[in-house]
Structure formats: structure tokens, C-alpha cells
C-alpha positions in Angstrom: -22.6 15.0 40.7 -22.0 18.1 42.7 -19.2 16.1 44.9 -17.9 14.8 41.8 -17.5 18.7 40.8 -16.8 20.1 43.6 -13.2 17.5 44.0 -12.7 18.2 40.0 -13.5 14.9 38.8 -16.5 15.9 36.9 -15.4 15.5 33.0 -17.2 15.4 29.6 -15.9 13.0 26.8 -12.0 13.2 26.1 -11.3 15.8 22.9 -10.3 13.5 19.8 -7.4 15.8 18.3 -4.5 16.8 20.9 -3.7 20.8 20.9 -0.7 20.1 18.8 -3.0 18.1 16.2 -5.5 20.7 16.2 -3.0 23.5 15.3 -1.7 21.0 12.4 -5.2 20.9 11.3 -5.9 24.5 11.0 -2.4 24.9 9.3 -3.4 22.8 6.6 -6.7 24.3 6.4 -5.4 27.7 6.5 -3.3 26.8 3.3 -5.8 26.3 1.1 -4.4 23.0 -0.3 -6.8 20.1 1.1 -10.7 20.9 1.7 -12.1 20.2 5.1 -13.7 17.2 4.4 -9.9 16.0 3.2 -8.7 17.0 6.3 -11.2 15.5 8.2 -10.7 12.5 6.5 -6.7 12.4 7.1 -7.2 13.2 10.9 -9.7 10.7 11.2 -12.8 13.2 12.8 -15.6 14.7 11.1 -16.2 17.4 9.5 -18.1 19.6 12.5 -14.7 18.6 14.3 -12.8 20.8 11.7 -15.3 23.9 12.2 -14.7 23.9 15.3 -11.5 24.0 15.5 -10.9 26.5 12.9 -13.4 28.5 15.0 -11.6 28.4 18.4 -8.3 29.1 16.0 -9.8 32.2 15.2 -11.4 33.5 18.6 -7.9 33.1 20.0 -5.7 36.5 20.1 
């Protein structure tokens, strides 16, 4: 594991929503139009996925 780290090819599972999906995603939350659980339903994640993006939207400057 620490060789693995140490050449960068230590990973953890692959994020399910791209950065460009992600910012769709707190878009449409952010409108007020669709409730997360619609959202997570049209992106195809579940619903923790949707707090936490809208989470690291907001922690971002």
C-alpha cells in the first residue's frame, strides 16, 4: 500500500457524477424547481450523493 502511494496509484472508488454533472445538479437544486430526491432520481445517484454535493458547492469560494 505505501508503494502504491508513494508512485500515486493509490485510489478510492471513481466519483459517479463528473464536475460538470455535479455543478448541473446543484443548479437545479439551487432553483428550487425539482426536490433532491427528484434530482437524485434524474442523475441516477442517491440522495446522500446530492448532500454532498450541494455541500462541497457551498464550502467553495
Amino acid at each position: 500500500m505505501a508503494i502504491a502511494k508513494a508512485a500515486g496509484k493509490l485510489r478510492g472508488r471513481k466519483p459517479k457524477l463528473t464536475p460538470l454533472q455535479e455543478k448541473h445538479l446543484v443548479q437545479l437544486l439551487r432553483a428550487g424547481e425539482h426536490t433532491s430526491s427528484e434530482i437524485a432520481d434524474l442523475f441516477g445517484v442517491a440522495g446522500s450523493t446530492v448532500y454532498r454535493a450541494m455541500k462541497r458547492a457551498t464550502r467553495e469560494p
